[in-house]
Backbone of each chain as nested JSON, in Angstrom:
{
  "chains": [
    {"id": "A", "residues": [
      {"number": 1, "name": "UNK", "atoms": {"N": [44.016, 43.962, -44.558], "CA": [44.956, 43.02, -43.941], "C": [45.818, 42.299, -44.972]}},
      {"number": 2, "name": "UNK", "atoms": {"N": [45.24, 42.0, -46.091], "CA": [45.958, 41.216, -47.409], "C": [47.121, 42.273, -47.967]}},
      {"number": 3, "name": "UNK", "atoms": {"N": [46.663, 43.081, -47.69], "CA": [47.884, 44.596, -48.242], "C": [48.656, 44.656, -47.664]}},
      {"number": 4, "name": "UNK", "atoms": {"N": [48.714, 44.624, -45.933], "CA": [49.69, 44.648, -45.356], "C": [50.228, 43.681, -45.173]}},
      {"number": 5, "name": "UNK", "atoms": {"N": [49.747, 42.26, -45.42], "CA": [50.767, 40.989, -45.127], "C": [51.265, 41.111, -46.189]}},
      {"number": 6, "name": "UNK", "atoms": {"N": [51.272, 41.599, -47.625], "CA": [52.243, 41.864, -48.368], "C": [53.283, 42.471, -48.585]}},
      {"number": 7, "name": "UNK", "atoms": {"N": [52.604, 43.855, -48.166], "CA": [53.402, 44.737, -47.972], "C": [55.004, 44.476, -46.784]}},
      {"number": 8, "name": "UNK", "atoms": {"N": [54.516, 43.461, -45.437], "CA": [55.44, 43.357, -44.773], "C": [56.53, 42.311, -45.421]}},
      {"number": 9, "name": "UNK", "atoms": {"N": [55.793, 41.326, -46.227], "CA": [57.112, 40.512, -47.049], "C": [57.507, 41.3, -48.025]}},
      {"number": 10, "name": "UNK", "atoms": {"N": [57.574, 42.056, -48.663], "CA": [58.208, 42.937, -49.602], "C": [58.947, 43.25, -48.466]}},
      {"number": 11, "name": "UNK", "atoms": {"N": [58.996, 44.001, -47.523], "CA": [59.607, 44.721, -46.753], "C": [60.592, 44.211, -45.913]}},
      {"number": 12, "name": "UNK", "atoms": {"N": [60.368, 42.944, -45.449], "CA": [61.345, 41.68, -45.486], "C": [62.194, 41.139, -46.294]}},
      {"number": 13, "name": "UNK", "atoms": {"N": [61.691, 41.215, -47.857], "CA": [62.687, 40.798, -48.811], "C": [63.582, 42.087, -49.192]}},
      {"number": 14, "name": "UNK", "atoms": {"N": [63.326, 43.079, -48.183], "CA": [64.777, 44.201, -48.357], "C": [64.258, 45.472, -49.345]}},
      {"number": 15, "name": "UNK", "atoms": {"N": [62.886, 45.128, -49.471], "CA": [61.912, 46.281, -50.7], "C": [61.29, 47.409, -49.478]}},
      {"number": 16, "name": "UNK", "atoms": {"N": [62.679, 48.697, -49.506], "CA": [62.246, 48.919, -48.345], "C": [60.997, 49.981, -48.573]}},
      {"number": 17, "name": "UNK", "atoms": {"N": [60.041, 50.521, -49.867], "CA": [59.209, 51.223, -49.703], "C": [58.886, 50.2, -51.126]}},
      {"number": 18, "name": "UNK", "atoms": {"N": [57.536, 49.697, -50.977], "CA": [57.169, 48.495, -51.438], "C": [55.849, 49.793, -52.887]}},
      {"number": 19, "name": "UNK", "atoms": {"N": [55.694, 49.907, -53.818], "CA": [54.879, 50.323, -54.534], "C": [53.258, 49.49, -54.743]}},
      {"number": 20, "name": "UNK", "atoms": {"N": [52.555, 50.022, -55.265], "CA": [51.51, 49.317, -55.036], "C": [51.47, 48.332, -56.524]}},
      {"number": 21, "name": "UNK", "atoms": {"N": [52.416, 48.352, -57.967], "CA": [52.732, 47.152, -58.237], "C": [53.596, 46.068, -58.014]}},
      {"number": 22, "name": "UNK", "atoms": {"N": [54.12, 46.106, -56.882], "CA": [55.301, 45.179, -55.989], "C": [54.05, 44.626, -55.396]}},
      {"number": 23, "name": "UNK", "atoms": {"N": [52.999, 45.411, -54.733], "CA": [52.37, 44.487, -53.541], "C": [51.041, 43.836, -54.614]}},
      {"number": 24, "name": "UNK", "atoms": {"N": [50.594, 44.278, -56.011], "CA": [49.555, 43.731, -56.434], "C": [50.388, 42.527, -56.98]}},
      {"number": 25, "name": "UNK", "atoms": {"N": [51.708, 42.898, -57.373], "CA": [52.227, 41.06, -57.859], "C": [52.42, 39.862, -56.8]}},
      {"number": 26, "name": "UNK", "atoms": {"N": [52.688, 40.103, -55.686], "CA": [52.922, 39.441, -54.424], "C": [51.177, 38.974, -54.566]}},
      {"number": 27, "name": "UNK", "atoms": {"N": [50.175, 39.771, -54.244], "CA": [48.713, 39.34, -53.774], "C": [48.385, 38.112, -55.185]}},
      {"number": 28, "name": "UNK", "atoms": {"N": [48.77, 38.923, -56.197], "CA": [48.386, 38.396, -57.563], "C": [49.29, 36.56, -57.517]}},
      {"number": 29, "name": "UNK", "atoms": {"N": [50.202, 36.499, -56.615], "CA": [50.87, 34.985, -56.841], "C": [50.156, 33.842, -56.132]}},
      {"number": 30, "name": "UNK", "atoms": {"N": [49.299, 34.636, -54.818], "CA": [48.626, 33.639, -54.425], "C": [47.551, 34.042, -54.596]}},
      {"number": 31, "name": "UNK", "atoms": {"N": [46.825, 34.571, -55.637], "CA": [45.765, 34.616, -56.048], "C": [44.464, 35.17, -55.377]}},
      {"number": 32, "name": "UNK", "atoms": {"N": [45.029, 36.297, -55.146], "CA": [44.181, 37.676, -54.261], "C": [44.123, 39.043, -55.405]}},
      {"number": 33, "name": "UNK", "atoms": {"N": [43.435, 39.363, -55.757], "CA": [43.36, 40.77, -56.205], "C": [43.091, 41.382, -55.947]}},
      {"number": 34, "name": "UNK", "atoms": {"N": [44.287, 42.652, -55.948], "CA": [44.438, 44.148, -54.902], "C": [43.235, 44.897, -55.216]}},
      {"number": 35, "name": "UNK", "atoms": {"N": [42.534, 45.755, -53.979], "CA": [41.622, 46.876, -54.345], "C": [42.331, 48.067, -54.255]}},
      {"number": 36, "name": "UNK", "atoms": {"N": [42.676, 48.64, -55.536], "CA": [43.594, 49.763, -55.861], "C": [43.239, 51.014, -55.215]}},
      {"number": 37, "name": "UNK", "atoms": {"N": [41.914, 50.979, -54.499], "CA": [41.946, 51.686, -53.792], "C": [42.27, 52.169, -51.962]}},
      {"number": 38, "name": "UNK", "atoms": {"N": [42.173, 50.795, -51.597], "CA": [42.677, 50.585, -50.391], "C": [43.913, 50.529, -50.496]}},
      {"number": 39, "name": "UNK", "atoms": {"N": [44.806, 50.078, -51.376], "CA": [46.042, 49.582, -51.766], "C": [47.316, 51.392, -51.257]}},
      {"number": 40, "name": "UNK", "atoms": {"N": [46.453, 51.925, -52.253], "CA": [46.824, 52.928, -52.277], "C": [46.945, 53.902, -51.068]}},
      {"number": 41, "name": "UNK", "atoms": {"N": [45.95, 53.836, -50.169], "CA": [45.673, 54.579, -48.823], "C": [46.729, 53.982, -48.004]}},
      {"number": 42, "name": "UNK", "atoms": {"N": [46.896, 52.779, -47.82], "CA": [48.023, 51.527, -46.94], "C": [49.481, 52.703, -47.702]}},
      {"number": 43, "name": "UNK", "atoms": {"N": [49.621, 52.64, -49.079], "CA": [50.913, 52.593, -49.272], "C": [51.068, 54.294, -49.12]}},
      {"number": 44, "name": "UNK", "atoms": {"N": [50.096, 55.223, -48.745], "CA": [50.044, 56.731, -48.313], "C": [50.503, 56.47, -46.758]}},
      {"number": 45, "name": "UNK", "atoms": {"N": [49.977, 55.41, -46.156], "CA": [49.696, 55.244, -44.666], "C": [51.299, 54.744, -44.26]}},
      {"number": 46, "name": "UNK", "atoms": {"N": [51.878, 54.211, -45.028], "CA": [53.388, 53.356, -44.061], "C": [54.74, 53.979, -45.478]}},
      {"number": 47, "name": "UNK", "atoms": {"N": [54.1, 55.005, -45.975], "CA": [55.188, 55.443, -46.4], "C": [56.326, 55.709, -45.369]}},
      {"number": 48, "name": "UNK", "atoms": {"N": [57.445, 55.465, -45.671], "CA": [58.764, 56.111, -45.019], "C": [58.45, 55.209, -43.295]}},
      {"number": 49, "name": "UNK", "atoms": {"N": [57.559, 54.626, -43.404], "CA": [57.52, 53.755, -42.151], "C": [58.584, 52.406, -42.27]}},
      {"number": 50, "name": "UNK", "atoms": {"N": [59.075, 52.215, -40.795], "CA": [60.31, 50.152, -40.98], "C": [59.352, 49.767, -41.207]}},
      {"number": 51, "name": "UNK", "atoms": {"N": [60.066, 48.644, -41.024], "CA": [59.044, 47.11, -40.878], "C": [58.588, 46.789, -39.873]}},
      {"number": 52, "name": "UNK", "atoms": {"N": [59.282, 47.33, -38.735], "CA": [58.817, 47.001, -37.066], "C": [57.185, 47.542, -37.108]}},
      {"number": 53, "name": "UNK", "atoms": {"N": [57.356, 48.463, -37.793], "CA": [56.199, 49.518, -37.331], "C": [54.758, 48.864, -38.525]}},
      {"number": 54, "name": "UNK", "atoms": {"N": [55.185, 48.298, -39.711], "CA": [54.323, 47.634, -40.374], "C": [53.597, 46.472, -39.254]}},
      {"number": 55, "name": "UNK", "atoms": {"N": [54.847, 45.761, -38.726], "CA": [54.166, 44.67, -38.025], "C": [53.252, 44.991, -36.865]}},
      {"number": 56, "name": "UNK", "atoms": {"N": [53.779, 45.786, -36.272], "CA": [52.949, 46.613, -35.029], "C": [51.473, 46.821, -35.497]}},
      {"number": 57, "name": "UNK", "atoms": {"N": [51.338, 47.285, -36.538], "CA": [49.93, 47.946, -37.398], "C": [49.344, 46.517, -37.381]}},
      {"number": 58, "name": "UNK", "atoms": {"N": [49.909, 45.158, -37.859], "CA": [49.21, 43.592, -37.896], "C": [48.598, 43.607, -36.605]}},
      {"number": 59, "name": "UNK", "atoms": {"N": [50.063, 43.917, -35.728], "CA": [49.124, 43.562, -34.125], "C": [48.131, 44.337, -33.787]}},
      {"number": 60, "name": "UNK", "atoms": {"N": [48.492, 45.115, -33.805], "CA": [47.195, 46.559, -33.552], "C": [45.875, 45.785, -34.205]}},
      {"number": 61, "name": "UNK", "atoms": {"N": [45.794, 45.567, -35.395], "CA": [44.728, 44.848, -35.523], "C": [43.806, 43.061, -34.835]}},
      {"number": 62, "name": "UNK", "atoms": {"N": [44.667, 42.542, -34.697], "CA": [44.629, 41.58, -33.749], "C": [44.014, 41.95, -32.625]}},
      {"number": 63, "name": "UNK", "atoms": {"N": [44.784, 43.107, -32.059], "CA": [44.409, 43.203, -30.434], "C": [42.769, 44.023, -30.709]}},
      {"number": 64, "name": "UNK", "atoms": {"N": [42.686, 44.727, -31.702], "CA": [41.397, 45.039, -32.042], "C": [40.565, 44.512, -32.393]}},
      {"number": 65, "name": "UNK", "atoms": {"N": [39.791, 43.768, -32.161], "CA": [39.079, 43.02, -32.953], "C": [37.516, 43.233, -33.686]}},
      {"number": 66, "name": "UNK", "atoms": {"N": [37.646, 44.694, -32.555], "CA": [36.261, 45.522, -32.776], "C": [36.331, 46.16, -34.622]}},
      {"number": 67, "name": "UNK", "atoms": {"N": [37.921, 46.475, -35.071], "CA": [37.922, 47.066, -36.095], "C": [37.87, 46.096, -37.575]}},
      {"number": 68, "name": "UNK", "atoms": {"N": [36.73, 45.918, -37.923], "CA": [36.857, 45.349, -39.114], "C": [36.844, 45.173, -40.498]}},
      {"number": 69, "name": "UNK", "atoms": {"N": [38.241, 46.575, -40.675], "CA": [38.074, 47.411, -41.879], "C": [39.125, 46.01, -42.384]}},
      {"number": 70, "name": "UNK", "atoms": {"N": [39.085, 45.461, -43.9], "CA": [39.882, 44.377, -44.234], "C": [41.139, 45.107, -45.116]}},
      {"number": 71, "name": "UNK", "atoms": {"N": [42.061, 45.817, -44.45], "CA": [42.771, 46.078, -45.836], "C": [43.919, 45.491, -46.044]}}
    ]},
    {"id": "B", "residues": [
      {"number": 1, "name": "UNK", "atoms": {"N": [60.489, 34.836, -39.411], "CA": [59.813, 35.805, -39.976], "C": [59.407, 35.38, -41.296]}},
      {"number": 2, "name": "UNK", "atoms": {"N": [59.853, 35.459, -42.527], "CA": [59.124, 35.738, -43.519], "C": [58.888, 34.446, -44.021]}},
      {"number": 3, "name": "UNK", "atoms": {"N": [58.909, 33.168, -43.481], "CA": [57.967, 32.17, -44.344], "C": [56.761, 32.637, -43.22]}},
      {"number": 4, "name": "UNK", "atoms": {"N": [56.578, 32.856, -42.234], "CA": [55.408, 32.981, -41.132], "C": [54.867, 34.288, -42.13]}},
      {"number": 5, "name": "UNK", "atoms": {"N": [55.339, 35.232, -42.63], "CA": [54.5, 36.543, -43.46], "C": [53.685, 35.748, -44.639]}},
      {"number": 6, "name": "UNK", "atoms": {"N": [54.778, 34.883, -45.544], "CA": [54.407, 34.206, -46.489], "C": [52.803, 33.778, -46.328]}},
      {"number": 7, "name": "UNK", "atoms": {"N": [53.018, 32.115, -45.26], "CA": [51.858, 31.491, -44.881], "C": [50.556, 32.71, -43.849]}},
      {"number": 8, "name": "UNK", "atoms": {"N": [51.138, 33.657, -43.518], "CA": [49.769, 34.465, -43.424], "C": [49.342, 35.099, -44.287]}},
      {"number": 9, "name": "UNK", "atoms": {"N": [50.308, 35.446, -45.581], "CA": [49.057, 35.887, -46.757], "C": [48.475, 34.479, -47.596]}},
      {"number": 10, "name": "UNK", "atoms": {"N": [48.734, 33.148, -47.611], "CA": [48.466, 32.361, -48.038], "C": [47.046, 32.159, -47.627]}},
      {"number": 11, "name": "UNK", "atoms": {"N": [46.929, 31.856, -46.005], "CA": [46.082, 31.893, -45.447], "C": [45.107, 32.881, -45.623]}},
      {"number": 12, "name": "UNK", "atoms": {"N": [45.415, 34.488, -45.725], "CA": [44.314, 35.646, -46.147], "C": [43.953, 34.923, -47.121]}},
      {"number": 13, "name": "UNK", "atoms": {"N": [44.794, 34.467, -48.307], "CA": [43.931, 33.986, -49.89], "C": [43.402, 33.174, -49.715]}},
      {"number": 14, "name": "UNK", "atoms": {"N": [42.853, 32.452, -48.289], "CA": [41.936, 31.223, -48.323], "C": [42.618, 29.739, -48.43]}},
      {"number": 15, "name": "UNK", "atoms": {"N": [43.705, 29.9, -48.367], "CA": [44.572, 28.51, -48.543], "C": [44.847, 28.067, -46.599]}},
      {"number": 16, "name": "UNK", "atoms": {"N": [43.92, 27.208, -45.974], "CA": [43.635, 27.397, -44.934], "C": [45.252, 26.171, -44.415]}},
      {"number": 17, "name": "UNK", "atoms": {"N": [45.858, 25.1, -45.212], "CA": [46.786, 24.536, -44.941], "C": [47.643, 24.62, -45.785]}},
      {"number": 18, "name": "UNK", "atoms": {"N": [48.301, 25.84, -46.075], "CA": [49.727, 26.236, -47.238], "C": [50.809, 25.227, -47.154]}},
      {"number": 19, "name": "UNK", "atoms": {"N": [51.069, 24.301, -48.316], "CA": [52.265, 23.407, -48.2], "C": [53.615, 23.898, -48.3]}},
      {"number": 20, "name": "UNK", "atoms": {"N": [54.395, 23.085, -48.126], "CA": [55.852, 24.072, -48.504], "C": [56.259, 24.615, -49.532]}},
      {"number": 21, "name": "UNK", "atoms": {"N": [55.611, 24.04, -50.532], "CA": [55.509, 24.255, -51.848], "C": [55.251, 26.16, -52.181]}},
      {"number": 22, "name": "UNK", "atoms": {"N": [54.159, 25.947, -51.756], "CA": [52.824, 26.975, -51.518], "C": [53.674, 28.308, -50.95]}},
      {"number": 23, "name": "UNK", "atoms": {"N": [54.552, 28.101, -49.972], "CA": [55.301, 29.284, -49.677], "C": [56.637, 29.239, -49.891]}},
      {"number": 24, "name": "UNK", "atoms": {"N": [56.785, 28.142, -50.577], "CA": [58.429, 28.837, -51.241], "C": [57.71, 29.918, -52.789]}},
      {"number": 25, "name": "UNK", "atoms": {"N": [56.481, 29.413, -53.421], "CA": [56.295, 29.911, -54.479], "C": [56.34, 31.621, -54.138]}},
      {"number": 26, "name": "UNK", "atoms": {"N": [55.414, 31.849, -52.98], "CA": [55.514, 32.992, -52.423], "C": [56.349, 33.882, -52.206]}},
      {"number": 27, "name": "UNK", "atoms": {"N": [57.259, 33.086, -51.403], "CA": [58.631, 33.905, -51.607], "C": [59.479, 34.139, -52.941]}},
      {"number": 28, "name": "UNK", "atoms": {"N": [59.813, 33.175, -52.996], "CA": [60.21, 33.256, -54.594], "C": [59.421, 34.236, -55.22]}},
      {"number": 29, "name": "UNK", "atoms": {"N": [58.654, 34.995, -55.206], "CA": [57.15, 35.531, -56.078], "C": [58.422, 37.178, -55.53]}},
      {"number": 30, "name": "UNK", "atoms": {"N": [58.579, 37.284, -54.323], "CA": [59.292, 38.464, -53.789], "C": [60.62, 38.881, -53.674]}},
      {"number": 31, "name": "UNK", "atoms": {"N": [61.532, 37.358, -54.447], "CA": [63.117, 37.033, -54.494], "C": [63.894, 36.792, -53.024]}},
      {"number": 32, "name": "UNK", "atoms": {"N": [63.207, 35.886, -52.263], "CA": [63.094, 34.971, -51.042], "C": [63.188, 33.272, -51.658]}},
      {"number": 33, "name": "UNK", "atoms": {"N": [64.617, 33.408, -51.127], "CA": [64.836, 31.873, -51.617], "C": [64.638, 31.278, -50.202]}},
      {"number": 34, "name": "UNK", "atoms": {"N": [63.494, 30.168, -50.304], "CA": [63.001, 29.925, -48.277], "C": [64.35, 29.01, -47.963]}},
      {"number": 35, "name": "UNK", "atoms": {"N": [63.999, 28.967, -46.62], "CA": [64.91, 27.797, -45.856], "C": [63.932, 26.888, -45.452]}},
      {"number": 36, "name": "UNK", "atoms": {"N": [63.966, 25.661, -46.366], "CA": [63.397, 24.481, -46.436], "C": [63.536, 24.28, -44.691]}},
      {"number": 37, "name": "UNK", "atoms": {"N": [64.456, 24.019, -44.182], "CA": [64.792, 23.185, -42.926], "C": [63.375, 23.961, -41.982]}},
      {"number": 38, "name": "UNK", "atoms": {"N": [63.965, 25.65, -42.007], "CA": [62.877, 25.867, -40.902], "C": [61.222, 26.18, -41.498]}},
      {"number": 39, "name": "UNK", "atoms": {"N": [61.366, 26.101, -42.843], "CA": [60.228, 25.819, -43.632], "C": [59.107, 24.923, -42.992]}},
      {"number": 40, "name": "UNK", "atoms": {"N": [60.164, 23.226, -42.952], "CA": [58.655, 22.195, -42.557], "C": [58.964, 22.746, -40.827]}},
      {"number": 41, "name": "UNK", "atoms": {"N": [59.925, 23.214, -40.134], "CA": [59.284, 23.491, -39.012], "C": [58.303, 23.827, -38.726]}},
      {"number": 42, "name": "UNK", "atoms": {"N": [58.523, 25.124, -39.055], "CA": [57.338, 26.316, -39.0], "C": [55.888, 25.611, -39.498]}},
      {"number": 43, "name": "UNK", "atoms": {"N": [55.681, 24.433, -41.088], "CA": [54.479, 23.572, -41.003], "C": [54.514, 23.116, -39.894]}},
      {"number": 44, "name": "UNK", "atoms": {"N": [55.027, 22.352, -39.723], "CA": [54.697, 21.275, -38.905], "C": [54.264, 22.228, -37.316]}},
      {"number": 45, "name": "UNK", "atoms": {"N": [54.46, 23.075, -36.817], "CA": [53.944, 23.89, -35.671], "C": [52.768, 24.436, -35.999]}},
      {"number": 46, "name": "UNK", "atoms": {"N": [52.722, 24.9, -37.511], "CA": [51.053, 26.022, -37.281], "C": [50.349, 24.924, -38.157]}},
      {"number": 47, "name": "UNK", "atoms": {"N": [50.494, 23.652, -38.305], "CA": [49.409, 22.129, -38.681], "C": [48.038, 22.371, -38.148]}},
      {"number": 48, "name": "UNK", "atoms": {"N": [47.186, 22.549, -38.409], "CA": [45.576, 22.896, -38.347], "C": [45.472, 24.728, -37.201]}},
      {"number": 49, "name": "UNK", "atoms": {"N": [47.005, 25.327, -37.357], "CA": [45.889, 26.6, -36.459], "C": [45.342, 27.324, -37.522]}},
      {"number": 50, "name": "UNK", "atoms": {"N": [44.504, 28.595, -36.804], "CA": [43.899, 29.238, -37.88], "C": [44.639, 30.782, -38.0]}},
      {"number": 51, "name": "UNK", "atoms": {"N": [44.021, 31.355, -38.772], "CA": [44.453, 32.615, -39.811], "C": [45.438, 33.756, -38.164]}},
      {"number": 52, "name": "UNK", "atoms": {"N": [43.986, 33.267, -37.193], "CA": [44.494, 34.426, -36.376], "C": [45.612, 33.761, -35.402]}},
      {"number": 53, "name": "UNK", "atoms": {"N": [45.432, 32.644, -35.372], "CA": [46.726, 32.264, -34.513], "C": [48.141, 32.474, -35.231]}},
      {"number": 54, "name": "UNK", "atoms": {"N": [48.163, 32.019, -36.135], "CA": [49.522, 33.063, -37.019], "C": [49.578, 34.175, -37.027]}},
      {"number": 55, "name": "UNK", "atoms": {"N": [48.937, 35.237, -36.53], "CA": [48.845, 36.615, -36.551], "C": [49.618, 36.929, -34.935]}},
      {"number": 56, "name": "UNK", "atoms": {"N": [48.828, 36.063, -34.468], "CA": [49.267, 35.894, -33.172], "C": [50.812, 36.129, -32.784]}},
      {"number": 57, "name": "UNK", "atoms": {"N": [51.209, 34.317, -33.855], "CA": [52.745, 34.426, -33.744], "C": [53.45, 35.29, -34.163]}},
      {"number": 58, "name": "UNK", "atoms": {"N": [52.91, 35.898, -35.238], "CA": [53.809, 37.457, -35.691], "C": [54.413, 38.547, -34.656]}},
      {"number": 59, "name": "UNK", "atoms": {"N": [52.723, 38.864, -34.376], "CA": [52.734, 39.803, -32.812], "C": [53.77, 39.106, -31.374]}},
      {"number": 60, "name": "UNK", "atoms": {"N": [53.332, 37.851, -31.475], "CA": [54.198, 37.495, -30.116], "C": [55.705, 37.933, -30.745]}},
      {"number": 61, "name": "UNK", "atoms": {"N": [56.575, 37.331, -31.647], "CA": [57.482, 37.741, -32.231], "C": [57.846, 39.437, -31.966]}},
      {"number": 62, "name": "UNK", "atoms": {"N": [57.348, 40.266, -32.316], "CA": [57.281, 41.681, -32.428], "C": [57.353, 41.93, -30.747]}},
      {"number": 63, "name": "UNK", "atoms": {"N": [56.668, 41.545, -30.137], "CA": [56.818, 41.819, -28.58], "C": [57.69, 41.34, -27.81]}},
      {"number": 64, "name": "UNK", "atoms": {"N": [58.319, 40.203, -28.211], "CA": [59.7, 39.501, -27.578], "C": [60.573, 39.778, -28.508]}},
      {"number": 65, "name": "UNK", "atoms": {"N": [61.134, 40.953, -28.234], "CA": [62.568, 41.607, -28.532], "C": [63.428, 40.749, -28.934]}},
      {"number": 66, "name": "UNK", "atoms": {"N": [63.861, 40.119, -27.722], "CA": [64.704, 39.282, -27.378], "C": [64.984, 37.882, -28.348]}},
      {"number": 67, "name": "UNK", "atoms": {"N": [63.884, 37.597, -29.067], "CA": [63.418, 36.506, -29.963], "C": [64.243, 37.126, -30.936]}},
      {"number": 68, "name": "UNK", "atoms": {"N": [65.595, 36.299, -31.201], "CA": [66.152, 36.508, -32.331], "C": [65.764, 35.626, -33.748]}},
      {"number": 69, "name": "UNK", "atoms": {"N": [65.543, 34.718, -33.352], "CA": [65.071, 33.456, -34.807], "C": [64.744, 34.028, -35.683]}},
      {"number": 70, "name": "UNK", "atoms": {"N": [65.175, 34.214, -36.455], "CA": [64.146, 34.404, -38.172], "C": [63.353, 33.548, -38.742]}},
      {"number": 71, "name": "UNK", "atoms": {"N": [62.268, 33.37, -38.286], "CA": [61.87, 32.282, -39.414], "C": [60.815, 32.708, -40.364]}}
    ]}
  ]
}
């Protein structure tokens, strides 16, 4: 979940395919450190994906609540 | 939108009441210069909710089309 709330402000600030050192400096400002391995699967997972569709993936998790993979 | 992205990764990092401070640094962190004005709005509305009720507002956002505001 920390990957993708990054990932969607990169993607907001116009970074339209966000790398996984764009999203470890974003986590790294408020003082989260990325697991380079989840990091990496997220940024395999929403390659070439908008932003609509990043946010959709937030809700999707929300409305799930059964799923409590943290990425 | 993106001070609400901001203060939900603030919130993932455990910062359970992000000041304005707190998410201009954020943005700024992504080259997001905030808008102070709807800045303390947006505080002053999510003032004691929690992690998932901002998730909430994301999703509600994403589902009302029609919701033009950026914040």
């Amino acid at each position: 979940m920390k990957h993708l709330a990054a990932y969607l402000l990169l993607g907001l600030a116009g970074n339209t395919s966000p790398s996984a050192e764009n999203i470890k400096e974003v986590l790294s400002s408020v003082g989260i450190e990325a697991d380079t391995e989840r990091l990496e699967k997220l940024i395999s997972e929403l390659e070439g994906k908008d932003i609509q569709q990043v946010r959709k993936n937030i809700c999707g998790r929300v409305e799930h609540h059964s799923n409590s993979h943290d990425s």
